[in-house]
N, C-alpha and C positions, 0 to 999 in steps of 0.2 A: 925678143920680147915685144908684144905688142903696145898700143898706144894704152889698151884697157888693163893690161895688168902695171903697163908703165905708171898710169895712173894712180890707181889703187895703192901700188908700191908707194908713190911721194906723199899721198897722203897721209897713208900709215908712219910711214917717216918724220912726216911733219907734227903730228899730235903725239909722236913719241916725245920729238925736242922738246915740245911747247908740254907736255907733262913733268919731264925730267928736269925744267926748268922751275917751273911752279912747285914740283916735291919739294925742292931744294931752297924754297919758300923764297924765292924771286920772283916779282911779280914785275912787270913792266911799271917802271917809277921808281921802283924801289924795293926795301923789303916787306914782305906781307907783313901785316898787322891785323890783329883781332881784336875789337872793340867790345867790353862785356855788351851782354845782352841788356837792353832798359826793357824795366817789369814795371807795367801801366799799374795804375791801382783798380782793382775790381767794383764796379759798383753793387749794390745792396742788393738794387733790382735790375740783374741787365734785363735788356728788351731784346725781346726775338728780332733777329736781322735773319730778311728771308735773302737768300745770298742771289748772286748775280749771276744768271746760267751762262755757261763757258761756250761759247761756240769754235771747238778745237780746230773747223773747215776754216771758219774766218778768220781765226788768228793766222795761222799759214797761209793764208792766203795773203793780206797783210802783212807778214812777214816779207813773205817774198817780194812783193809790189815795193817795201823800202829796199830791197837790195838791188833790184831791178836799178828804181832810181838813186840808189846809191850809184850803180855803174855808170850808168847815163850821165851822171854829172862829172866824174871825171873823167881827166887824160890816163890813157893808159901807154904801155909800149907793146908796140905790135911785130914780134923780129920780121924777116924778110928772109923768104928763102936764096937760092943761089939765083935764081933768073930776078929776084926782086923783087917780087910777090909777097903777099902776106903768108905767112908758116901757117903750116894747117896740117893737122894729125888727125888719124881716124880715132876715135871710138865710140864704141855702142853701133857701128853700122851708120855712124853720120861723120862727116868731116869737121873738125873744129878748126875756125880760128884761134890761137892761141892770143892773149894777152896779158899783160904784168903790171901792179902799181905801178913799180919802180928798178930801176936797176938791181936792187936785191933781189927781191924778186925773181926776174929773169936770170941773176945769176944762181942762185937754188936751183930752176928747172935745168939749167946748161948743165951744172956738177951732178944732177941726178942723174942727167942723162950720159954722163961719162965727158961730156964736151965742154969742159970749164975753162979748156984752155984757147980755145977759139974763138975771134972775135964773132958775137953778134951783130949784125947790125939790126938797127927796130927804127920805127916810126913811129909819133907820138899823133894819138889818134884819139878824138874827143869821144865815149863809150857812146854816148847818144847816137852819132856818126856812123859808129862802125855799125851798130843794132839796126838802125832806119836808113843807113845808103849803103854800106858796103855790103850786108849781106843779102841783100835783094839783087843788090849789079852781079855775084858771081851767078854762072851758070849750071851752078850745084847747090842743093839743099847743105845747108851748115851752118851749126849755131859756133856762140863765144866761150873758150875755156878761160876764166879767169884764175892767174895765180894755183898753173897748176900743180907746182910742188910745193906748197906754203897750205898753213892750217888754215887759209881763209878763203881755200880754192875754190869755185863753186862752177856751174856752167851755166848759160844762156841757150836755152833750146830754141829752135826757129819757131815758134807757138805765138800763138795769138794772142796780144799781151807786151809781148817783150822784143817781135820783129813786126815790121807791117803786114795786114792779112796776107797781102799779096806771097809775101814771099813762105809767109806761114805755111807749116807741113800740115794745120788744122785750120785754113784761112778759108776753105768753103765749108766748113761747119759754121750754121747761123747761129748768132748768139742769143 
């Protein structure tokens, strides 16, 4: 099986857990609770409120730029392959760095992959680091896979934005 349906598989895996968990009305903290709804009282004369147009490009956009820096600011674990190297899996036609919150984490990707019982070893690697030094020093195009068996996997493409142009697969596109 490849890295791309390896993929595909832990995800679907993972928003399974994290559904079967929430059916069963467990929520992280505790148990769910629903709060009645509060009913404003209606005025005589409401006023026309011209609404606020949505810009659906900007919000994703936005979105992504806090996850971005969300990564950036933390440490992640980055395993190592057998020469010592940082792990890196193909998919989509690009090489990924692999990286994990935390030990959970990386131990979800091991058991997905059948290798739970083997030691990992990682390196703890600040995300801003790995995005702006590490993937410009290899000698291969490759972005970050973060958390990739877990519902909050996401990836880091080498793009303009989120590696340095340089190293960017769109870093002679002018802005």
């Amino acid at each position: 099986m490849g890295f791309d349906e390896e993929w595909g598989r832990l995800r679907a895996d993972a928003v399974e857990r994290a559904a079967a968990s929430t059916s069963q009305g467990e929520a992280v903290g505790g148990p769910a609770t629903v709060d009645p709804p509060a009913v404003a009282p209606v005025p005589d004369d409401p006023v026309p409120v011209d609404p606020v147009p949505v810009d659906p490009v900007a919000e994703a956009r936005e979105a992504v730029l806090e996850r971005v820096a969300d990564f950036r600011s933390r440490v992640v674990l980055v395993p190592l392959d057998a020469r010592g190297g940082l792990w890196t899996a193909e998919f989509g036609g690009l090489d990924w760095i692999c990286a994990f919150s935390d030990e959970e984490a990386l131990g979800r990707f091991a058991e997905a992959r059948g290798e739970g019982d083997r030691e990992w070893t990682y390196r703890r690697v600040v995300g801003a680091r790995l995005l702006d030094e590490v993937v410009p020093a290899v000698d291969f195009p490759c972005g970050v896979a973060w958390n990739a068996a877990g519902p909050d996997g996401m990836t880091f493409p080498p793009l303009r934005g989120i590696v340095p142009d340089a190293a960017a697969l769109d870093g002679e596109v002018a802005a």
